[in-house]
C-alpha positions, 0 to 999 in steps of 0.5 A: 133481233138477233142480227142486232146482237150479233152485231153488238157482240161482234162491236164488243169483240173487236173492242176488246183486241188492242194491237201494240204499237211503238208510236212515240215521237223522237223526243219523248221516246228519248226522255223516256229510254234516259231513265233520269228524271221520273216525274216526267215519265209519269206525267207522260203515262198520265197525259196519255191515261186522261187522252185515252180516257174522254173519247171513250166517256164521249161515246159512251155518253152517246149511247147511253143518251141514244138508249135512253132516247129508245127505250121511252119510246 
């Protein structure tokens, strides 16, 4: 029992430990850095948002779905 706590406290440690990246293509940087038209960078912040956002929906349907499954049993 309590290695698989360590293990799930050790999960939610390196969940919580984001690393700053600059990882933009030439072409969106440039739209972004010009400043001009600013409905395109927030239409850029949000598509980036809503990408972020499913894949952790996605595992976080999975395990409730898996402790669900445990737990009946």
């Amino acid at each position: 029992m309590k290695r698989k706590f360590n293990y799930i406290v050790l999960v939610l440690v390196f969940s919580l430990f984001f690393v700053d990246a600059e990882a933009q293509c030439a072409m969106c940087r440039a739209v972004l850095e010009n400043g001009a038209n600013k409905s395109v960078a927030e239409g850029i912040n949000n598509g980036i948002v809503y990408l972020m956002a499913f894949p952790y929906l996605l595992v976080g349907g999975i395990g409730y779905y898996i402790y669900r499954t445990y737990r009946t049993k």
